[in-house]
C-alpha positions in Angstrom: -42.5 -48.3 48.3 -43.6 -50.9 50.8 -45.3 -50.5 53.7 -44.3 -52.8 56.7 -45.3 -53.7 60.6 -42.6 -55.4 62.4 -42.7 -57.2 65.8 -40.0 -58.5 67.8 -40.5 -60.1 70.9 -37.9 -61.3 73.2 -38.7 -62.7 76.4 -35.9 -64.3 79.5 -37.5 -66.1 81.5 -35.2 -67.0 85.2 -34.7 -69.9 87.4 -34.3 -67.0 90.4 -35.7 -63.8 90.8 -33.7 -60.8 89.2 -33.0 -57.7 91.8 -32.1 -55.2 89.3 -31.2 -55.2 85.4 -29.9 -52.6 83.2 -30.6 -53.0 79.4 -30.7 -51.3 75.8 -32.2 -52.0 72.9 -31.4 -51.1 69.1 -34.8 -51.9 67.9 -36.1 -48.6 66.4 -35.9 -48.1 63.1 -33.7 -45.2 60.8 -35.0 -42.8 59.4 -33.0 -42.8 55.7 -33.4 -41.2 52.1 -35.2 -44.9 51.0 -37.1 -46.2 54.7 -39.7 -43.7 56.5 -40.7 -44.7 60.2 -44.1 -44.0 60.5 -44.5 -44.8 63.8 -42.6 -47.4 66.9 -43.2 -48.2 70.6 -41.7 -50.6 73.2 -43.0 -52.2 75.5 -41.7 -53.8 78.6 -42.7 -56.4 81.0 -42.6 -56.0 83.9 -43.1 -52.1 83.6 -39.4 -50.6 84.1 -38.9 -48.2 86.8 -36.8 -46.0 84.3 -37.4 -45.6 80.6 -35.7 -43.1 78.1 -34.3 -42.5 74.3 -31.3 -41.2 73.4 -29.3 -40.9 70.0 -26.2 -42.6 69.8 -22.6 -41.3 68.2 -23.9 -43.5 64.9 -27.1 -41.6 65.2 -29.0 -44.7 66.1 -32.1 -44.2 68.2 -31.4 -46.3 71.5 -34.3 -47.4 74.2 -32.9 -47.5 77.7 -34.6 -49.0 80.4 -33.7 -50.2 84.2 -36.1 -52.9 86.5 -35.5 -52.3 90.1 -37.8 -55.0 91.7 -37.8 -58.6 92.0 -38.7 -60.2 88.6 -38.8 -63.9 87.2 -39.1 -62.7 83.4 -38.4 -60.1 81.1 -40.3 -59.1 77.7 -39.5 -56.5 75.4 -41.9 -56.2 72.7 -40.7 -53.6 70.2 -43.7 -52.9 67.7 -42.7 -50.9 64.5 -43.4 -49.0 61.1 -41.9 -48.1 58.2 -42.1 -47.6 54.3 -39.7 -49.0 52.5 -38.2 -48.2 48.6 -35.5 -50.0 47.0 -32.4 -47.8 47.1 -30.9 -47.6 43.1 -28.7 -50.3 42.3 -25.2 -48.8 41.9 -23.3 -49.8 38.5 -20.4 -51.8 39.9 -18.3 -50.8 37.2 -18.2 -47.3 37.3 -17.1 -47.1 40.8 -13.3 -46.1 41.1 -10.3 -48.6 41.5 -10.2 -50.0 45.1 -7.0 -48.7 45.8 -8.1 -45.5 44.7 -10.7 -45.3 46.8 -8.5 -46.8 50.0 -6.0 -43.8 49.7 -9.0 -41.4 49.2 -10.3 -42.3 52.5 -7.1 -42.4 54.6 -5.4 -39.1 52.7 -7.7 -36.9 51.4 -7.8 -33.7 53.7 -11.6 -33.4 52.8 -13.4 -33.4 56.0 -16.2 -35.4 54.6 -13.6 -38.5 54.8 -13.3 -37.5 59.1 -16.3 -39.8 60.2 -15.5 -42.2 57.5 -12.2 -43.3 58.7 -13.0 -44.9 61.8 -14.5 -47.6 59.9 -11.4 -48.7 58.4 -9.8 -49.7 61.6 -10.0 -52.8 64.0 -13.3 -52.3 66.1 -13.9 -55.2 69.3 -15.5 -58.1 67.1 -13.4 -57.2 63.8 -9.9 -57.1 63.4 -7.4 -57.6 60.3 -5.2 -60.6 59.8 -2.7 -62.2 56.9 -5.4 -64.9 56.2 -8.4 -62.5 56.2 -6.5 -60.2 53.7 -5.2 -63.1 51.8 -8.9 -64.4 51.1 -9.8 -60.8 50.1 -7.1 -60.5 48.3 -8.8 -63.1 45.4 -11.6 -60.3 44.4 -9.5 -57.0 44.8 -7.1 -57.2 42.3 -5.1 -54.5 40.8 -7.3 -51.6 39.9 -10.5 -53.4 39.6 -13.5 -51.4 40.6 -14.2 -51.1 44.0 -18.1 -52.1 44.3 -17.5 -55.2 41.8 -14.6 -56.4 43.7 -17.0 -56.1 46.7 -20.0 -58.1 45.0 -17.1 -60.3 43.9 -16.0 -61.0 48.0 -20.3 -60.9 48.7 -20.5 -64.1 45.9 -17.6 -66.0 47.4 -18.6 -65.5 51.0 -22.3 -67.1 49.9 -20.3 -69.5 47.7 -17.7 -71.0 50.4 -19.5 -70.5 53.8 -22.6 -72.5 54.4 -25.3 -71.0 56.7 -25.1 -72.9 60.1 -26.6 -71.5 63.6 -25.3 -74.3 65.6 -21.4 -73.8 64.2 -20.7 -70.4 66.1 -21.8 -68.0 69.0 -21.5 -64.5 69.6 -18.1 -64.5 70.7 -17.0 -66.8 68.1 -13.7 -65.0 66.5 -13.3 -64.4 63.0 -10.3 -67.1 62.7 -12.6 -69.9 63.8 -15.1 -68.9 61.2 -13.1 -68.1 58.2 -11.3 -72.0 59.2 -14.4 -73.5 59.7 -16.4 -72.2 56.9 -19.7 -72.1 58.5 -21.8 -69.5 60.4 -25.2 -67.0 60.6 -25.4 -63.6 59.2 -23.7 -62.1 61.9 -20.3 -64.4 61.3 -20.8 -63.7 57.4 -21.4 -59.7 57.9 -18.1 -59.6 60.1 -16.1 -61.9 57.9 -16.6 -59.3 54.6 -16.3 -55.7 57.2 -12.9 -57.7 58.0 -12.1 -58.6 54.6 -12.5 -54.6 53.4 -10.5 -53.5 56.6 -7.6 -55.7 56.1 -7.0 -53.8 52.8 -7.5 -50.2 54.2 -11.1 -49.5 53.1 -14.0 -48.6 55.1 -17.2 -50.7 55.8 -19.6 -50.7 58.8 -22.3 -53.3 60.6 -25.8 -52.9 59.5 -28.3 -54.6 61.5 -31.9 -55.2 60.7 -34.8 -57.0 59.1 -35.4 -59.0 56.2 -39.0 -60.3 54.9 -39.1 -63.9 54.2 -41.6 -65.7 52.1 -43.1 -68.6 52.4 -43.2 -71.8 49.6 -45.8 -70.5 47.1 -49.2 -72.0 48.4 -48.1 -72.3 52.2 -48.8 -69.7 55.0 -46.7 -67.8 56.4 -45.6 -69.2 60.2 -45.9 -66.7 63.0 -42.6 -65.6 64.3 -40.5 -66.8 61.1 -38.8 -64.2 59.5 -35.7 -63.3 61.3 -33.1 -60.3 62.9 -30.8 -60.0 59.7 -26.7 -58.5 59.2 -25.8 -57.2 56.3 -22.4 -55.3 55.2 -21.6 -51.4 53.8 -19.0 -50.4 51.8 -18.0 -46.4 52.0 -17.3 -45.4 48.0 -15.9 -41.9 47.6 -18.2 -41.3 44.8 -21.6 -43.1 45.4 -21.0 -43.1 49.6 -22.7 -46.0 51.2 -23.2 -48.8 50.0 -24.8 -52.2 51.3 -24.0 -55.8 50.5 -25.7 -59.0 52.0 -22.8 -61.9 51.8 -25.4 -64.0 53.6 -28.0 -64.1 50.3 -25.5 -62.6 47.6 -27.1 -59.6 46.6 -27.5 -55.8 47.1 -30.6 -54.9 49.4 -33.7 -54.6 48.5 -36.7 -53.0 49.6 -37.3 -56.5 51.5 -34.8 -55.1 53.7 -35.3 -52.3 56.7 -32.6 -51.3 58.6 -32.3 -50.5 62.3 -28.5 -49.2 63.3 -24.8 -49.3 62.1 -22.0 -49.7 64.0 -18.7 -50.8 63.9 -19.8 -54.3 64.4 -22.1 -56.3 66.5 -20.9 -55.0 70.2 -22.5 -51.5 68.8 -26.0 -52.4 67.8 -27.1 -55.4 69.7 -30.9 -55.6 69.8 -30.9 -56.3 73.5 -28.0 -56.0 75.8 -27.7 -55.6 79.5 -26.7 -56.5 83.2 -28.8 -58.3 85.8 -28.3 -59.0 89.1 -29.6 -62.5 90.3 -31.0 -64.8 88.2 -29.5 -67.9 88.7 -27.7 -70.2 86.1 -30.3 -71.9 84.0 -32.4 -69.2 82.0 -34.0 -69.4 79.5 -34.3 -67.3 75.8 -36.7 -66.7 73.2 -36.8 -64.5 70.5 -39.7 -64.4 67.0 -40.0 -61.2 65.1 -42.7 -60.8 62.7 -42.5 -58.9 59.4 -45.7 -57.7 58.3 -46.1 -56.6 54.8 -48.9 -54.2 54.4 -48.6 -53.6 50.4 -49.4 -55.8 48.0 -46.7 -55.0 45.7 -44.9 -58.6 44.4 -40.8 -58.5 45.8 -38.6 -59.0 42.6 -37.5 -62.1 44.1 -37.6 -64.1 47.3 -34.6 -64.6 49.8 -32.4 -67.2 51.4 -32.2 -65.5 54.8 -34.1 -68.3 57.0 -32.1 -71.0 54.6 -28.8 -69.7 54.2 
């Protein structure tokens, strides 16, 4: 178990005053079987003239908030803490065939499979396509195990893609990236949901943290570690099941997770409307993961490389 403290700050600043904004956040952390929240806040500046929670249909927790006067800048400043354990690593081969596990989830009457199925379909960033199956297609062959033919697709997305912030946006769709073999975590978490989808199996967006370390003997910068997207796999036996494409492995306790969705449009840290503004604003963003422990990690990560 690891304790952590996690900051992330994210501040707009405008070229004309803002009248009135609108915004969410996905910035609290789960509460699941293998992370505890111990305790969270945000805080807003300029102090919002509306803030509430609410639970979303994912059971995310989600911070609302509304600014109804004149305003140059905006900072959210979402200060959190959890303990962390390293869920048990699954054994890859003992999970059923893929195509078992694909009719399971689309026939089986058992209600459990009800919330599960809207994960196999297209969602607003993710959608299937003959190219994106036909790349999948190379680690799910017949009958092999569903969570090896998985860590099979994780290895060749790592493999093939190279890690790349300036190569995509937001919007970027899945057919640029899978031609242009380069992306962020985001494009890499999207590319393997898409992959699983185009054969009839279900996998959701995790968004979240990841601890980075820095070079042995060097300090660790302010600011450097990094929002992190990450992949799950539903298996009818073991249920849920997460996969990092971007660093080729299967979390860790470095991880903590914040929400799942469908994709990216469902768990956005920080999404909103404004009205004003002007055209040329400006955006930063530094989070800050804070271990409290002093337990050694297994092993280090590739998240601010790769």
């Amino acid at each position: 178990m690891i304790h952590y403290k996690v900051t992330h700050k994210t501040t707009y600043k405008y070229e004309e005053p803002v009248s009135l904004c609108h915004n969410e956040t996905h910035l609290i952390p789960r509460d699941l079987p293998y992370q505890e929240r111990l305790g969270y806040e945000i805080e807003i500046l300029p102090e919002p003239a509306v803030q509430q929670e609410r639970e979303d249909f994912y059971g995310n927790t989600v911070s609302y908030f509304a600014l109804q006067n004149n305003h140059k800048y905006l900072e959210v400043i979402a200060r959190s803490e959890v303990q962390v354990s390293a869920p048990e690593p699954p054994d890859l081969k003992e999970s059923p065939p893929w195509e078992v596990a694909r009719d399971a989830i689309l026939h089986d009457p058992d209600s459990g499979f009800m919330s599960v199925r809207e994960f196999v379909f297209d969602s607003l960033r993710i959608y299937a396509f003959s190219d994106l199956e036909a790349y999948a297609q190379v680690s799910f062959t017949p009958n092999r195990p569903l969570l090896e033919a998985t860590m099979d697709l994780t290895s060749r997305i790592h493999k093939d893609f190279k890690f790349d912030p300036e190569a995509t946006n937001v919007s970027t769709p899945l057919e640029t990236i899978l031609k242009k073999r380069r992306g962020v975590c985001q494009d890499f978490a999207h590319l393997a949901i898409g992959c699983l989808r185009s054969l009839g199996l279900a996998a959701r967006y995790i968004s979240g943290y990841l601890e980075t370390l820095p070079p042995p003997g060097q300090p660790k910068l302010v600011g450097a570690d990094v929002s992190h997207a990450w992949v799950s796999v539903f298996c009818p036996e073991q249920g849920w099941i997460d996969f990092d494409p971007t660093n080729n492995q299967i979390p860790t306790s470095q991880y903590i997770t914040l929400a799942w969705g469908r994709d990216y449009s469902d768990v956005s840290p920080l999404k909103g409307i404004i009205f004003g503004g002007g055209k040329k604003n400006t955006l930063s963003v530094s989070v800050d993961v804070e271990r409290q422990s002093t337990e050694t990690p297994p092993h280090t990560n590739e998240a601010a490389a790769r």
